[in-house]
C-alpha positions, -999 to +999 in steps of 0.1 A: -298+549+311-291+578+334-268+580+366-266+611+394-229+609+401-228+625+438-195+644+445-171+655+424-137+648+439-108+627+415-133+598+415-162+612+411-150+627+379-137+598+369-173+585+373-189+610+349-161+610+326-162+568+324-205+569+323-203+590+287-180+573+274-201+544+278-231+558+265-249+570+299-271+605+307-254+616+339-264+644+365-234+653+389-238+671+420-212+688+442-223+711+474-190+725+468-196+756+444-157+763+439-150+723+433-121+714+405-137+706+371-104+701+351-104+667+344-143+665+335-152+658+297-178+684+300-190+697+263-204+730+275-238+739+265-248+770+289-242+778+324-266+798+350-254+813+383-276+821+405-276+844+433-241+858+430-224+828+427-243+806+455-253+779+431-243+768+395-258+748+369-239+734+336-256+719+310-238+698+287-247+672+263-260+643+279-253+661+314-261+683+340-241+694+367-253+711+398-229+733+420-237+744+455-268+718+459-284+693+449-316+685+433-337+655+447-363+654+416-327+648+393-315+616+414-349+603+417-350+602+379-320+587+372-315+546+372-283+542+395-266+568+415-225+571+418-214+583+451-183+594+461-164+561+479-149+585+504-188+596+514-200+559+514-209+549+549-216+585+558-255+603+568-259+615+538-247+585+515-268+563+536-299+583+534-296+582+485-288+541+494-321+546+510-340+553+481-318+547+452-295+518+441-253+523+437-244+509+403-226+483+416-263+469+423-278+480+391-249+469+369-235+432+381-219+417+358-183+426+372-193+404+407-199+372+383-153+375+374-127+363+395-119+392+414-083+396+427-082+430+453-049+449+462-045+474+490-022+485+512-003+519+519+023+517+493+029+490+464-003+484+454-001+499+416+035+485+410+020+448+420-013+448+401+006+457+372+029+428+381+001+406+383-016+415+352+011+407+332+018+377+349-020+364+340-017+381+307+009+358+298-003+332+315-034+334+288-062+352+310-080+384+298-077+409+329-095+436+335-078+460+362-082+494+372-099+506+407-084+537+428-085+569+407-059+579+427-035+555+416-040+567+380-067+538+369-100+555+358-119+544+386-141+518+403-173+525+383-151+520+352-147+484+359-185+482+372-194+495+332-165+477+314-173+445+330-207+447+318-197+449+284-167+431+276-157+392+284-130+388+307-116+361+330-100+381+360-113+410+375-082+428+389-088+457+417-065+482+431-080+493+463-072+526+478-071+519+519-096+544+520-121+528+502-124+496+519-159+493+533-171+507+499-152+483+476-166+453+501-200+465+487-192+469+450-172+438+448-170+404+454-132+396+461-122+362+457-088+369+467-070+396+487-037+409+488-021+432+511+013+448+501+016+471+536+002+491+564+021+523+564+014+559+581-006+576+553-044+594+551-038+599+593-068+623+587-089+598+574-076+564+596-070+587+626-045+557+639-032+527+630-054+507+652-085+523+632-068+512+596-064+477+611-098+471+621-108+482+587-087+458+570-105+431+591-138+439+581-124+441+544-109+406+548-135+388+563-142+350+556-120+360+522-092+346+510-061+370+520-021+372+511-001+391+536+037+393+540+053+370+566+065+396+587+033+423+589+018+432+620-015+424+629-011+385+613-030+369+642-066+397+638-062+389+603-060+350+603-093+357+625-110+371+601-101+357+571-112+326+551-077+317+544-047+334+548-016+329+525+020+346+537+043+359+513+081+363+512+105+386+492+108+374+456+140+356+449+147+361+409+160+383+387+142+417+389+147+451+377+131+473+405+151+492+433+143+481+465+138+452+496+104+468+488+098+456+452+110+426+463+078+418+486+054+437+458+071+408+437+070+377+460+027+389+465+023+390+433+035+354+430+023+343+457-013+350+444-002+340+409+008+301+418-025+300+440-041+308+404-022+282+394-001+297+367+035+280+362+068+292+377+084+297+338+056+321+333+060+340+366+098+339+360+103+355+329+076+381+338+086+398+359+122+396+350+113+416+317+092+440+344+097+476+341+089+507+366+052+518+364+051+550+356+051+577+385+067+547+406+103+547+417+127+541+384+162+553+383+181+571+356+221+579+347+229+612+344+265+621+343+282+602+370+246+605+394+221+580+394+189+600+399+160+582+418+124+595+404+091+580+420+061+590+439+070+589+477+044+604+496+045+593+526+069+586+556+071+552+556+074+550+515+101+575+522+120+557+545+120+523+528+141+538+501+164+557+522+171+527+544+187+513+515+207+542+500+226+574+506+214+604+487+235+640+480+197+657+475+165+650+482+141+669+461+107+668+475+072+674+467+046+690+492+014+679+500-017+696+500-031+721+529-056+697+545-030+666+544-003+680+572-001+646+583+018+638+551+046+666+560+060+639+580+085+627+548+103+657+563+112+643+594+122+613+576+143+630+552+162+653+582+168+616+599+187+608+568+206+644+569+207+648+529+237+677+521+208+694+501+163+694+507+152+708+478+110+715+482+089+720+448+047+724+446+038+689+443+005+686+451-002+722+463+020+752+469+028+748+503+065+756+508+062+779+531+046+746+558+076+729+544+101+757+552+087+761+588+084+724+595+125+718+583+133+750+609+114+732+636+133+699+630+167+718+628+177+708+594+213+719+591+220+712+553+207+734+526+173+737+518+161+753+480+128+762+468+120+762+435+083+762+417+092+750+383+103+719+361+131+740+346+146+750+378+142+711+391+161+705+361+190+731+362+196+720+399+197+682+392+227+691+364+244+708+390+240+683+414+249+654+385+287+644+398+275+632+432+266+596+437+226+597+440+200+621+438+163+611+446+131+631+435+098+624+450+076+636+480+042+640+470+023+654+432+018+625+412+015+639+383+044+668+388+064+637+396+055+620+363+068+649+345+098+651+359+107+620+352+099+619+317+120+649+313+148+631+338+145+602+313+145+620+282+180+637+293+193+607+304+185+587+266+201+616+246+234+615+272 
């Protein structure tokens, strides 16, 4: 079988990477000639540039990627095409649909499971790993995975994996995105909805735009929303059924009024599935930080706060609930200003110390300019390495609470492993 994976952005890659593993010929096209290949399993065979670098062509084993363009003849041969989700929707997406079928249509297996859907702004990892322990131990066999962004491999790595393995539950994190594609590709059985939060403004444009989304996402499906969330009476409207949701009241581990709801949607879907409150119980009070997502560590007489935060409204959830000496602070990238706003929040909160690192670009120097335009009066640090993030968080160890986050997932996840390496051997 062959499959023309179009776009090669984190899913994209994903796609390729999960379509040889499972045994697949794969042509990848990207029209972007200086796109990010690290990432890619790509066993290099030869590569040919044409025309001073306007097109490129890589031939590997078992694949062919084209830089720059793309080559009809190559889709047209292939069995199922992989598009980006982002493009899906779009001119040009439409016009492949047109003639060649998404493997979601090709490969069906995965629309025969239960399928359980998370999305939302912020919480949606840490609650489908709540619920997949909760079933696991409840007996089921869950597969779960979805947005490559929140470090699963993908959606077309559950399309393939569901075709070859046996598994009860289908478990889907849904980036908020992604929704009109992952209506397509699966069929949701239940939906949950941790938040709607100010994040991917560029995309969404307003909040109004990422609510009518969710109702088109939600329609005549069975959804789980918190008791408080805005937009309750468009969504009953839409929705099969609609199940509310509360903070959890047991014994958990997690930080945060946040957790808390992550916790109570997780059981809330869990007892619809039926599964006992002993079970639920003692899950997720033996539930520990995903990692990347907030955890906190002891170092010296500090507690340091480590977790992806990259957004306002994730920001200001956690400082709503605690006082911090220094905030230390990823940036985003250049074409996500929209994200810069975890500045404002932090000025709100008037930290003694902003520290800014590279999280997921090297743009300190927006950071810099956007704190002076606020009038941040503490004092604000740059630095661009792990060891300096280090040296500055023993300095700052005899205050009461540090926090480390902003954007840079993976900067962010190796910062905490080193935080919590320091922390053991104290």
């Amino acid at each position: 079988m062959k499959a023309a994976v179009i776009g090669l952005g984190v899913e994209g890659k994903k796609a390729v990477n999960s379509l040889l593993n499972h045994g697949w010929e794969v042509y990848a096209t990207d029209l972007n000639i200086d796109v990010d290949l690290s990432g890619l399993d790509l066993p290099l065979l030869s590569m040919n540039m044409i025309e001073e670098k306007q097109t490129v062509s890589i031939v590997g084993e078992d694949i062919t990627v084209d830089l720059g363009f793309t080559n009809p003849y190559a889709i047209e041969q292939c069995d199922a095409i992989a598009i980006s989700p982002s493009m899906y929707g779009g001119e040009f997406a439409t016009r492949l649909l047109e003639k060649s079928d998404l493997l979601s249509d090709v490969l069906d297996n995965h629309k025969n499971l239960f399928t359980v859907g998370i999305t939302g702004t912020n919480g949606k990892t840490t609650t489908v790993h709540m619920l997949k322990e909760i079933l696991e131990n409840a007996g089921k066999k869950v597969l779960v995975g979805g947005n490559g962004g929140g470090g699963f491999s993908g959606y077309y790595d559950l399309i393939l994996e569901a075709n070859e393995g046996e598994y009860d539950v289908l478990l889907v994190e849904v980036c908020d995105m992604t929704l009109d594609f992952c209506k397509h590709c699966f069929d949701f059985d239940m939906i949950g909805l941790t938040n709607i939060g100010n994040d991917h403004m560029d995309v969404h444009k307003t909040i109004a735009n990422y609510k009518d989304s969710l109702v088109r996402f939600f329609s005549d499906k069975t959804i789980f929303t918190a008791f408080n969330q805005d937009f309750n009476a468009d969504f009953k409207q839409s929705a099969d059924k609609t199940i509310h949701y509360f903070e959890y009241q047991d014994e958990l581990k997690l930080f945060g009024k946040f957790n808390l709801l992550n916790a109570g949607l997780a059981t809330a879907i869990s007892r619809e599935l039926k599964v006992s409150k002993d079970v639920i119980k003692s899950t997720l009070a033996n539930f520990n930080a995903v990692e990347g997502r907030l955890d906190v560590y002891k170092i010296n007489d500090a507690s340091v706060y480590v977790g992806k935060t990259d957004n306002s409204d994730a920001l200001a959830s956690i400082l709503s609930e605690k006082d911090f000496y220094a905030l230390f602070l990823g940036t985003p990238r250049h074409n996500e200003v929209h994200r810069l706003d975890i500045l404002d929040v932090a000025v709100r909160y008037n930290p003694e110390v902003i520290v800014l690192f590279p999280g997921l670009d090297d743009t300190l120097d927006i950071a810099i300019y956007r704190l002076n335009s606020l009038g941040y009066s503490g004092n604000v640090i740059t630095v661009n390495t792990l060891d300096e993030i280090i040296e500055l968080v023993a300095e700052y160890s005899h205050e009461k609470a540090i926090l480390i986050g902003g954007n840079g997932q993976d900067v962010i996840i190796d910062i905490q492993e080193r935080i919590k390496l320091i922390s053991e051997n104290l």
